[in-house]
Structures are given as structure tokens and as C-alpha cells.
C-alpha positions, 0 to 999 in steps of 0.5 A: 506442545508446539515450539516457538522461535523468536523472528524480526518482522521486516515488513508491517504484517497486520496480523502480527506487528510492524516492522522492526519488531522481534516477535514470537511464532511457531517454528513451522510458521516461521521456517516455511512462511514468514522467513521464505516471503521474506517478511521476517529473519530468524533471531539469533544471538549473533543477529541482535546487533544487525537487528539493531541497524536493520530497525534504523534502516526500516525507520529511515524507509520509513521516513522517506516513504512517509515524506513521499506521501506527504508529496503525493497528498499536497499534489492530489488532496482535494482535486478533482480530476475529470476522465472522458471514456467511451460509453454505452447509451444508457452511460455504462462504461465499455471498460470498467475502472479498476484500481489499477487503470486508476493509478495508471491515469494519476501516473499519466495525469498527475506524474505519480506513482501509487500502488494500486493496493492504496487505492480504497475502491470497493468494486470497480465503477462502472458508470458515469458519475462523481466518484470520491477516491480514497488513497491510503498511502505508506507512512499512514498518510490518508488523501482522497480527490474527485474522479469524474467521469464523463461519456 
């Protein structure tokens, strides 16, 4: 029978909870996983007090981060913002749009930062076009805005 210890979760870990949360895994997942990429620490009896003032910590980052995006939605939320790139003749773009350019040019344009792991973008575009941009921010805030893209 495999071993169970009890870890708290300092980052949101889809599989297994939010953060704050005191949760059961197995031993070996725990020691050389969760503990060593830091999403977790070992419970111990000593550790229930500080754990008690690491969930107040989390929940004030949380906050802020949640009072960030709210900034970032009012400035971005329905805009539409229009990118000229060079262009082939049958209006391919030389240089396809990642997530990551595509969070460079909001920093340029708009003077935001937003970590291109909140950028909901299947695969990068390629073409010209209207394209309708998700951004799934921290703090469960939800926007989108229009990039269009012109030769």
C-alpha cells in the first residue's frame, strides 16, 4: 500500500487544488515533484500555524493580482487594435503571431504586462485579418479585444 503525506499547495495546481489548500498525495510524488518545483511544502505539525499566515499571504496576492487584471480588462476590453506587418503577395504574414509577440506589442501598445500563458490563441495567425484575442488573466478575470492585422 503506497504512503500518503499531507503537502499545502502554494500555486493553483489544476490537478490537485488552489492554492492555500492542504491536500493528500503520495510520498514519492510529493518529495520529488511537488516539493522540489516549489508548488507545495510538507505539512508538519510545527508548519499549521505558518500555514495559517502563508494562506492570508496567498490570499492578499491573490487579491492584488485579481485588482491588476481588473486594470488590465478597463484599459484592453473591447478595443481594437490595429498592427501593420510586412506581407507576402497572396497576404501571408513573413512572420507568424505568437502568443509571445502578441503580449510584447500590448506591453508596447498598450504599456501592460500579460504572460503569454493568458493569451488563449489556438495556433499562431498567419494571415491578414480580424482576429478576436481572449486573454484569461489571474484572479479568474476574463477580456478579449480585436487585433487587426494589415499588410
Amino acid at each position: 500500500m503506497s504512503k500518503t503525506v499531507e503537502v499545502m499547495l502554494v500555486k493553483d495546481y489544476y490537478h490537485l487544488g488552489k492554492a492555500g489548500q492542504i491536500v493528500k498525495v503520495k510520498a514519492g510524488y510529493a518529495r520529488n515533484y511537488l516539493v522540489p518545483q516549489k508548488i507545495a511544502l510538507p505539512v508538519t505539525e510545527g508548519m499549521k500555524k505558518s500555514i495559517e499566515e502563508q494562506q492570508k499571504i496567498i490570499q492578499r496576492k491573490t487579491e492584488r493580482q485579481k485588482q491588476q487584471s481588473l486594470k488590465i480588462k478597463e484599459k484592453i476590453e473591447n478595443q481594437r487594435l490595429k498592427l501593420e506587418v510586412p506581407v507576402g503577395r497572396d497576404g501571408r504574414l513573413y512572420q507568424a503571431l505568437t502568443k509571445e509577440r502578441i503580449s510584447q506589442i500590448l506591453e508596447e501598445k498598450f504599456g501592460i504586462k500579460v504572460d503569454k500563458h493568458s493569451i488563449e490563441l489556438d495556433k499562431p495567425i498567419k494571415s491578414t485579418g480580424i482576429y478576436n484575442i481572449s486573454l484569461n488573466l489571474p484572479g479568474g478575470i476574463k477580456t478579449s479585444f480585436e487585433l487587426e492585422i494589415e499588410g
